[in-house]
ROLUM-896237 format. One record per residue (C-alpha): x, y, z; residue number from 1; chain. Coordinates in steps of 0.2 Angstrom, whole numbers, plus 2048, in hexadecimal, padded with zeros to 3 digits. Example, Ala and Ser with C-alpha at 12.3 -4.5 7.8 and 13.67 -1.06 7.14 Angstrom:
   px   py   pz  num  cadena
  83E  7EA  827    1       A
  844  7FB  824    2       A
! end
This chain:
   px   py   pz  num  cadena
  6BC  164  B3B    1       A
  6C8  16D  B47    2       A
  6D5  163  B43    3       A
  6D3  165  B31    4       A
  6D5  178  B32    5       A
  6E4  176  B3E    6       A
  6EC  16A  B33    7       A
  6E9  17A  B24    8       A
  6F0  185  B2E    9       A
  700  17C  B32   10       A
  6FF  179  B20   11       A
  702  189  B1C   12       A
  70C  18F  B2A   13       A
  71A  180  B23   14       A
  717  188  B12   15       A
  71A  19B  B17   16       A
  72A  194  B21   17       A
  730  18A  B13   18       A
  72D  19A  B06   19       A
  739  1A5  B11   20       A
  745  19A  B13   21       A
  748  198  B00   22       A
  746  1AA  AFD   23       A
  750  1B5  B0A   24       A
  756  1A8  B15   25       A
  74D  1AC  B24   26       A
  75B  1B6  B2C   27       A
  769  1AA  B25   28       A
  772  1B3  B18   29       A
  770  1C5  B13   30       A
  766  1CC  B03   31       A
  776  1CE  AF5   32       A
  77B  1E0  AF3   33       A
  77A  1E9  AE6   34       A
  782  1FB  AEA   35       A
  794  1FE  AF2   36       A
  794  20F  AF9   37       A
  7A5  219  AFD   38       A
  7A6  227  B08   39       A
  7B6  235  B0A   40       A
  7BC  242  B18   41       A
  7B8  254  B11   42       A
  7CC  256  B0F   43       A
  7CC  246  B02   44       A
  7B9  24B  AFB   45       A
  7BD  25D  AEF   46       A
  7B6  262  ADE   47       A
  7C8  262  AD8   48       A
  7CB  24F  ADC   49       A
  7B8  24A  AD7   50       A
  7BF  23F  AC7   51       A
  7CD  235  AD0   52       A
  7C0  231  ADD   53       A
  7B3  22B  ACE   54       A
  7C2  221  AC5   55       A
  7C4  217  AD6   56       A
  7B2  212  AD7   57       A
  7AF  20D  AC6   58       A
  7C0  201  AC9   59       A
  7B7  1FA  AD7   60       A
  7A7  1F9  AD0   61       A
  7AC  1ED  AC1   62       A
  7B8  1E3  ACF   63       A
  7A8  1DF  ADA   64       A
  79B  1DE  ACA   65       A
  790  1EB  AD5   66       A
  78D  200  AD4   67       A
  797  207  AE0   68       A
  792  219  AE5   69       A
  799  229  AF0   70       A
  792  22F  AFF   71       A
  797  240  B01   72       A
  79A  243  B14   73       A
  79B  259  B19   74       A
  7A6  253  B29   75       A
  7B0  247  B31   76       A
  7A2  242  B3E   77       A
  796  23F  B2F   78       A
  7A2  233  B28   79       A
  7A4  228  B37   80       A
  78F  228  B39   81       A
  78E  224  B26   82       A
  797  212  B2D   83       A
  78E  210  B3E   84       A
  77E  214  B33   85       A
  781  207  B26   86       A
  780  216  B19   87       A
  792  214  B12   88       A
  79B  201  B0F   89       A
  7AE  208  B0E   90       A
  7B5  21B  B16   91       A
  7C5  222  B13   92       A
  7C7  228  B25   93       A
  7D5  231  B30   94       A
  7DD  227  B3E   95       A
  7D2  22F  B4D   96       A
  7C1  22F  B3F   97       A
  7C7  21E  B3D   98       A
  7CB  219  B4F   99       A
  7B7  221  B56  100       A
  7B0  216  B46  101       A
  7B8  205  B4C  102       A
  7B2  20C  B5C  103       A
  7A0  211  B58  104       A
  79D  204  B4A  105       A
  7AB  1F7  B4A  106       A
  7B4  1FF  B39  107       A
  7C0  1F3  B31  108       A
  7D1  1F9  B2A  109       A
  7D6  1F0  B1A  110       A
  7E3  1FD  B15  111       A
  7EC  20B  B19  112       A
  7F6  218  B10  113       A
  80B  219  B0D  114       A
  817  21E  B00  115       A
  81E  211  AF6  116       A
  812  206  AFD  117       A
  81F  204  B0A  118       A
  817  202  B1B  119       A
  827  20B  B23  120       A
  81D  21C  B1A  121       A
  80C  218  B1F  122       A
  80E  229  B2C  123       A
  80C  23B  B29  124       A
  80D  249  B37  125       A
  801  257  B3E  126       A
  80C  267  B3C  127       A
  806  278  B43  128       A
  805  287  B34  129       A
  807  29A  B36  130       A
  808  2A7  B28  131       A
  81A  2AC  B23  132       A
  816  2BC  B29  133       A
  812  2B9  B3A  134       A
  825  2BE  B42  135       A
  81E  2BB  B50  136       A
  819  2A8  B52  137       A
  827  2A0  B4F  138       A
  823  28F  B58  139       A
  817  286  B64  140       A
  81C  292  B73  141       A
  815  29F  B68  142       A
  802  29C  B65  143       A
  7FC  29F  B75  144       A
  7EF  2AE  B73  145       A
  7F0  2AC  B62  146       A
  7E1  2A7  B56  147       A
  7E0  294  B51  148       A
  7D5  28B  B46  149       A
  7D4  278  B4B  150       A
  7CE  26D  B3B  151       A
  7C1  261  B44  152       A
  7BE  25A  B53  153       A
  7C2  248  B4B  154       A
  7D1  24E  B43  155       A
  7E1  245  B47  156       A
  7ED  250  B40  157       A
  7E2  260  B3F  158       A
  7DA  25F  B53  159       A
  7E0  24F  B5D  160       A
  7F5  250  B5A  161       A
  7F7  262  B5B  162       A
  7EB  263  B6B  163       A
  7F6  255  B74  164       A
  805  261  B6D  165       A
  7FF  26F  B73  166       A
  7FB  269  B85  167       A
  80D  261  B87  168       A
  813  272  B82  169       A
  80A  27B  B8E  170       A
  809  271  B9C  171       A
  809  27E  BAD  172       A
  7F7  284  BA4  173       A
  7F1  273  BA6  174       A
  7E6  272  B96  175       A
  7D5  269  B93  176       A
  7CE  266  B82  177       A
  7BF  272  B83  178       A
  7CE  281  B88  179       A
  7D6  27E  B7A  180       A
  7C4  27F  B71  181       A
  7BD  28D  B79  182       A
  7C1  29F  B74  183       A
  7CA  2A8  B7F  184       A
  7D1  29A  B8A  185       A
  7E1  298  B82  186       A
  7DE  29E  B72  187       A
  7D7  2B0  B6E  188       A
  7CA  2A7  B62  189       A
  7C7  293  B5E  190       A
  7C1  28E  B4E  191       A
  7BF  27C  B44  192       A
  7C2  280  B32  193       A
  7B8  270  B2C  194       A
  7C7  268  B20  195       A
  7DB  26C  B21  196       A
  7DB  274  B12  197       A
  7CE  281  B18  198       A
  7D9  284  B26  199       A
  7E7  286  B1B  200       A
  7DC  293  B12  201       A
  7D9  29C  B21  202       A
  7EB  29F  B27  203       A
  7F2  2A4  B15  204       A
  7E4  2B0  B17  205       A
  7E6  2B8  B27  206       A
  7D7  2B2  B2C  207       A
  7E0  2A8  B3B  208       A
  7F1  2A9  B42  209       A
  7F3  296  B44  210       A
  7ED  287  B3D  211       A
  7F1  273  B40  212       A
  7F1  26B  B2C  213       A
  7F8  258  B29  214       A
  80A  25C  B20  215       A
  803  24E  B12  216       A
  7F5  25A  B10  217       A
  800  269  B10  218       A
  80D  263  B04  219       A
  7FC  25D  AF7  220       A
  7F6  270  AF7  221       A
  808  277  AF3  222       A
  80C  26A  AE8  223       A
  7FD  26C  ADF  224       A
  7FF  282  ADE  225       A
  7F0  283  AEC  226       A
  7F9  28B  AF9  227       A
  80E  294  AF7  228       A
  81B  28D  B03  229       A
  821  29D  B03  230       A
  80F  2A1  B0C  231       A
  810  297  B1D  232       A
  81F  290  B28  233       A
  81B  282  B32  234       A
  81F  284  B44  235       A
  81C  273  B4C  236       A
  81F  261  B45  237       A
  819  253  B4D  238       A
  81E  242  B4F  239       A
  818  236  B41  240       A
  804  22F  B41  241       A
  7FC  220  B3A  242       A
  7F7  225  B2B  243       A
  7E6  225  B22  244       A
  7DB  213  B21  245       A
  7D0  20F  B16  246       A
  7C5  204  B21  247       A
  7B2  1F9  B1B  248       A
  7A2  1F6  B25  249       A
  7A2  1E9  B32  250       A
  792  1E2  B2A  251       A
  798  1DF  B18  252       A
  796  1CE  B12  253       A
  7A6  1C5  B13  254       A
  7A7  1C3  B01  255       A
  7A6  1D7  AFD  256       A
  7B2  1D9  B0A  257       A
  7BE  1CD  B01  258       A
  7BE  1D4  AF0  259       A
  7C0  1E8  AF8  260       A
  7CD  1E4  B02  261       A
  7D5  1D9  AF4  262       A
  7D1  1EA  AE8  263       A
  7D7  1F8  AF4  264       A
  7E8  1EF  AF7  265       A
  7EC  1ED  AE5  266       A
  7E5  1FC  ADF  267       A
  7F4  205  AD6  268       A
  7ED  214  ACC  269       A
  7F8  223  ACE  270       A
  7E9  230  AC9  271       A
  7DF  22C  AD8  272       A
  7EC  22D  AE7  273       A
  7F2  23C  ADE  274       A
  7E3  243  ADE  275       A
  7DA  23E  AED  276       A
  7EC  23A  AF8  277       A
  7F5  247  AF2  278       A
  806  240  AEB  279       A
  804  231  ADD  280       A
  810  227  AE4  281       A
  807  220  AF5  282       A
  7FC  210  AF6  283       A
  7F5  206  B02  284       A
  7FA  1F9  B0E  285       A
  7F3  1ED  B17  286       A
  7EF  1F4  B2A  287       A
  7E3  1EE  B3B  288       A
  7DD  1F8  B4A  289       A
  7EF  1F3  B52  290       A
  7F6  203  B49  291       A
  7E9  210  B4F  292       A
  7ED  20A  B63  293       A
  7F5  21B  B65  294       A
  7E8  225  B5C  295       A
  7D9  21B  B69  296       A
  7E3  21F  B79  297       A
  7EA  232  B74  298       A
  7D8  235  B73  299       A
  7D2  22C  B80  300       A
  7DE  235  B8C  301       A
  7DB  247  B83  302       A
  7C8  243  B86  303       A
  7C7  23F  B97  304       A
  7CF  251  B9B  305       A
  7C3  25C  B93  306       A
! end
C-alpha cells in the first residue's frame, strides 16, 4: 500500500517536472520578449524633438517584430536606475551617465555618436558660458564669487569636465567637489539646472552669471533660433570628450542585442539626429568601455576629494 502511494507521488512529481520543462525551461532560456523599451537624458527627451524620437522607435519596432516603447527619465540618475532596474532595455547616456551604468549595471555600448560617421568626430567639449554682458567675466580666472549653475551631478560636460577645469585653475584653493557644490565656498551660490539647455536659459536670463553647457548642445539651441550667439560668449573650452553612447541592458537576450546593435549602427535617418542630436549629419559608430577609461578615472579621482 505504502509503496503504491509513493510510486503516485513520484509519478506526479516526474510529471510536474516534465511539464516545466517543456513550458519555461525550468531556468534555461528566458520567456520571449514582447516590449523594447528606450529611455533619453532630459537634454535628448524635449516636447520639440518628441516626433524624431517616435520615428526611431517605430523603425526599430518593425526591425525586431516587437513594440518598442519610451521611458521618460526627469534626471540623469533616473536613467542609469531605469538600467540597473531592468525598467529600460537601451539608454542614450552621457559618458560619466554611461560610465556609473556599466558601473552599477554592467551597461553595454554598441554605438556612440560622430560626424560623418567618422570616429575621428566622435568628441564634443564642455565649454564654460557667461552673458555677453557680463564685462566682467572674461575667462576661468574670473568666476570665482560669481554665481554658477552646474547641470547635474552625472553630467560630463555640464558638472565632471568643468569641476576638474575649475580645480586645475585654482589650484592654491585646493578645491573638493562638495566646495564647488556648496554656496558660498567658492561660489556665491551653487545650483544644478537639471538639463544644459536650462542652464543655458538661466544665463541668457540673468538668473546666473555662469553656466557649464556641451558646445554640441550649445551650437543645437542657436542653430535651431533657441538661444542668440550674440547673447553668451564662451569663456572656457575644454579638451575634446567621448562622445555620447548609446548602450543595451546586460541582460537582453543575445538575439535582441544582435538585431539593436545591427539597427543603431545602420540607422541613417537625418530627422532623428537632427532632432534628438542636434545637427543631421552625425551617426553612430561602433564603441566599448575602452573609450570611457578617461571619464571612469576623472571621476574616480574627483570623487575621492569631496
Amino acid at each position: 500500500m505504502k509503496a503504491r502511494k509513493l510510486f503516485k507521488v513520484c509519478a506526479l512529481l516526474m510529471l510536474a517536472v516534465m511539464s516545466c520543462l517543456s513550458l519555461t525551461g525550468c531556468g534555461g532560456s528566458k520567456a520571449e520578449q514582447k516590449k523594447f523599451v528606450i529611455t533619453y537624458l532630459p537634454n535628448e527627451s524635449t516636447d520639440k524633438n518628441a516626433d524624431a524620437r517616435k520615428g526611431m522607435a517605430a523603425d526599430l519596432s518593425k526591425a525586431l517584430g516587437m513594440e518598442v516603447t519610451e521611458l521618460v527619465s526627469n534626471d540623469y540618475n533616473a536613467v542609469i536606475e531605469a538600467m540597473r532596474t531592468g525598467k529600460a532595455d537601451m539608454a542614450y547616456f552621457g559618458p560619466l551617465s554611461f560610465c556609473l551604468a556599466y558601473e552599477r549595471a554592467g551597461a553595454e555600448p554598441i554605438g556612440m555618436i560622430a560626424k560623418n560617421k567618422d570616429k575621428k568626430n566622435a568628441t564634443y567639449k564642455s565649454v564654460l558660458i557667461t552673458s555677453s554682458k557680463n564685462t566682467d567675466i572674461n575667462g576661468i580666472q574670473d568666476i570665482k564669487g560669481k554665481t554658477m549653475a552646474f547641470v547635474d551631478p552625472n553630467s560630463t560636460s555640464g558638472n565632471l569636465i568643468p569641476s576638474a577645469a575649475i580645480m586645475k585653475a585654482f589650484p592654491a584653493e585646493k578645491l573638493s567637489m562638495d566646495d564647488l557644490h556648496t554656496n558660498g565656498k567658492f561660489f556665491q551660490a551653487v545650483s544644478f539646472s537639471g538639463k544644459h539647455q536650462a542652464g543655458l536659459a538661466a544665463v541668457v536670463k540673468g538668473d546666473v552669471q555662469v553656466a557649464p553647457i556641451s558646445d554640441a548642445i550649445l551650437a543645437a539651441e542657436i542653430n535651431a533660433g533657441r538661444a542668440s550667439k550674440d547673447d553668451v560668449k564662451i569663456i572656457f573650452e575644454s579638451d575634446p570628450i567621448p562622445s555620447e553612447p548609446m548602450a543595451l541592458r546586460k541582460d537582453l537576450p543575445a538575439d535582441v542585442k544582435e538585431k539593436v546593435k545591427k539597427f543603431i549602427l545602420s540607422y541613417d535617418n537625418p530627422a532623428y539626429y537632427k532632432g534628438v542630436m542636434g545637427a543631421e549629419d552625425k551617426r553612430f559608430v561602433e564603441c566599448s568601455i575602452e573609450d570611457y577609461k578617461g571619464i571612469i578615472e576623472l571621476n574616480k579621482a574627483l570623487s575621492s576629494s569631496k
